[in-house]
Steps between C-alpha positions, in 0.01 A plus 500: 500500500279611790144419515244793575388254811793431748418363821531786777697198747748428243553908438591512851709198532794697325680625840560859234162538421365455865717758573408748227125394612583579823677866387189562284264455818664753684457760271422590102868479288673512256706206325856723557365552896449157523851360323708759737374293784557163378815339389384408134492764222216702311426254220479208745262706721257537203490135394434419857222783512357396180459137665328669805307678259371216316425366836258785605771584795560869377369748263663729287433873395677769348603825658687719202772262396506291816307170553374480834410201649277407767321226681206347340232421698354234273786229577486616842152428549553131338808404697288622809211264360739208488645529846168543660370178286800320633489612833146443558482125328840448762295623787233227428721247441678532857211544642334166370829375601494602832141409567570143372784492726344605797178278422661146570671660846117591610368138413749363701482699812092469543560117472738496768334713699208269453672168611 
């Protein structure tokens, strides 16, 4: 049974659904548009866009008898969040690393230069 709160990494770690993701980003369609372009049929095109779904990764809205997906900006927005979080704590990190690297090097040289 699916929860109403997957995690939008483990939507995307489905090679299928990062490539419906991917379809969806490109432009608003529906579930038959995306199954002609991908080797798996309608019904598994659904489940995989109700997971995204569930994810915030797409929304859906009707257009006469056609569901229309599209990309929701909501998941976006956290997955953005996340990579800027990680890249920004990595960024500190190397740079502490660096600095502690170079610091010894400095030490040594001035005493050297000294004798």
């Amino acid at each position: 049974m699916l929860t109403n709160e997957v995690d939008a990494w483990t939507a995307l770690g489905d090679p299928s659904r990062r490539r419906i993701f991917h379809a969806v980003t490109s432009r608003p369609q529906s579930v038959g548009e995306l199954a002609a372009d991908l080797p798996i049929s309608r019904p598994a095109v659904s489940q995989h866009l109700k997971v995204l779904r569930a994810a915030e990764l797409v929304r859906v809205h009707t257009a006469g008898t056609r569901r229309i997906y599209t990309v929701d900006t909501t998941g976006l927005s956290a997955l953005r969040a996340e990579l800027d979080a990680f890249w920004a704590q990595t960024l500190t990190n190397l740079k502490s690393v660096a600095e502690s690297s170079a610091a010894p090097q400095t030490r040594t040289r001035t005493q050297t230069e000294e004798t």
